[in-house]
ZAMARGU-4260 file (C-alpha; in steps of 0.2 Angstrom, whole numbers, plus 5000, padded with zeros to 4 digits):
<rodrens>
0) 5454/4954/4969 | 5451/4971/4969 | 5454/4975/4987 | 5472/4966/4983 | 5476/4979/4970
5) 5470/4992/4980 | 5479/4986/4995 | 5497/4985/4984 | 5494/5002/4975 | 5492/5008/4993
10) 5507/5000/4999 | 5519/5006/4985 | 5511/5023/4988 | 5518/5023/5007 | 5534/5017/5001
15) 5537/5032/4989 | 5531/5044/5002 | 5543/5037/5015 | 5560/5037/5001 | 5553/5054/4997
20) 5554/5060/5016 | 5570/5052/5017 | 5578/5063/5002 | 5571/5078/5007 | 5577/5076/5025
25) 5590/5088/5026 | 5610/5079/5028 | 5626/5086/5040 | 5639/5093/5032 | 5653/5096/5042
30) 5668/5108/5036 | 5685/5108/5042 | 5695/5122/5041 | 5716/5123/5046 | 5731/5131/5041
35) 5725/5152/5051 | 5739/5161/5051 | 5731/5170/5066 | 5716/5169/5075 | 5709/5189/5067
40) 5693/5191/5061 | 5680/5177/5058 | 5680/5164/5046 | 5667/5166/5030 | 5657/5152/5023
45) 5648/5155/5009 | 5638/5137/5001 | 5636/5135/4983 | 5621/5124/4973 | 5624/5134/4955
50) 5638/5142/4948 | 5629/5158/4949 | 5639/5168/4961 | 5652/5157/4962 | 5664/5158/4972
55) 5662/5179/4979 | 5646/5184/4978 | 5638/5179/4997 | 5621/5186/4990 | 5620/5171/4977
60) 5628/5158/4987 | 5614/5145/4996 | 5623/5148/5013 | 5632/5161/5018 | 5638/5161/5038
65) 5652/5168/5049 | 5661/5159/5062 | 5674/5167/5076 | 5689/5159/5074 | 5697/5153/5092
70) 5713/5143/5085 | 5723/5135/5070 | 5707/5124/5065 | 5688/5127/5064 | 5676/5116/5063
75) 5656/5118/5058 | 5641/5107/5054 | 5629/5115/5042 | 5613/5105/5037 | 5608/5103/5019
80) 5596/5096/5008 | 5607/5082/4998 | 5615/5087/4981 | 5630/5095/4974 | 5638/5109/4981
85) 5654/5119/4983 | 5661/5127/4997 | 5672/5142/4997 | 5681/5149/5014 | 5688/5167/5020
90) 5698/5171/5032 | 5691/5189/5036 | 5703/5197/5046 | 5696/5214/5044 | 5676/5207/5044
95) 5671/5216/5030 | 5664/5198/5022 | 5673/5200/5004 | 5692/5195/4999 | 5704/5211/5002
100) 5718/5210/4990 | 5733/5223/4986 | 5734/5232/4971 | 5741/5219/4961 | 5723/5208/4964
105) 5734/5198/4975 | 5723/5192/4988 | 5728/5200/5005 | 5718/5187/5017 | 5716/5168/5019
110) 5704/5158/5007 | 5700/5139/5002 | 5691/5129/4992 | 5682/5113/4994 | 5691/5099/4985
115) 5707/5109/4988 | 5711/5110/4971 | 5726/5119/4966 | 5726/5140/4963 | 5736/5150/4953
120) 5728/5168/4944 | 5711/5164/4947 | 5698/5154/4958 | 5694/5137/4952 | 5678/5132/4943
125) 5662/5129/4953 | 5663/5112/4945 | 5682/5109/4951 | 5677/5113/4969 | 5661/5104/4967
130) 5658/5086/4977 | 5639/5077/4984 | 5633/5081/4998 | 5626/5064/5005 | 5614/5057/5021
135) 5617/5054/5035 | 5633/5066/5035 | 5649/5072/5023 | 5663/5079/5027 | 5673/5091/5020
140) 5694/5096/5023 | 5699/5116/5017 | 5716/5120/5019 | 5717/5138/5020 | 5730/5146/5006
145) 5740/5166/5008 | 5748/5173/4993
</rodrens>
């Protein structure tokens, strides 16, 4: 009786390690970018967890990575652990990895969000942008926006 209790406690131990493994195993995201209104510069990616940071500071952001831009559409898989995140896009035409804008604080290059949402004055929320980042993969659409 003893060795069947141990043999169960065993079992359930194993099973917990494996769905453990399984969560911590790191998920694809892949993030489609369109709408470059020229093929200048690179395109920024910066990868939110928190709010903290959100959505210009590349030193808080979880992932921050440049990518040479080669037509009207980029493509790019990043791995991640799952969770939330939120995904903010530049089109850095001058490479200086921050959003130029004119002396209105009218943005000067491209930019987008994850979720797409809708931008008037000011960025959106982290939590507007925000969406689960699932195993084995999630994709995500950005639509690049000029003002």
């Amino acid at each position: 009786m003893r060795y069947r209790w141990m043999g169960a406690a065993v079992c359930a131990l194993l099973y917990l390690a494996a769905a453990a493994g399984a969560q911590s195993r790191p998920c694809t995201l892949t993030v489609h970018v369109n709408g470059f209104r020229n093929q200048k510069g690179e395109l920024g990616v910066n990868v939110f967890k928190t709010p903290e940071g959100w959505p210009e500071q590349n030193e808080k952001a979880f992932l921050h990575l440049g990518f040479p831009i080669t037509g009207n559409e980029l493509s790019t898989q990043l791995s991640l652990p799952p969770g939330r995140y939120a995904v903010v896009v530049l089109h850095d035409e001058n490479q200086n990895q921050k959003l130029d804008r004119n002396f209105l604080n009218v943005p000067k290059e491209g930019f987008g969000f994850s979720n797409n949402p809708r931008v008037m004055l000011t960025a959106p929320g982290f939590d507007t942008a925000a969406f689960e980042v699932a195993c084995p993969a999630t994709d995500v659409q950005i639509h690049l926006i000029y003002k």
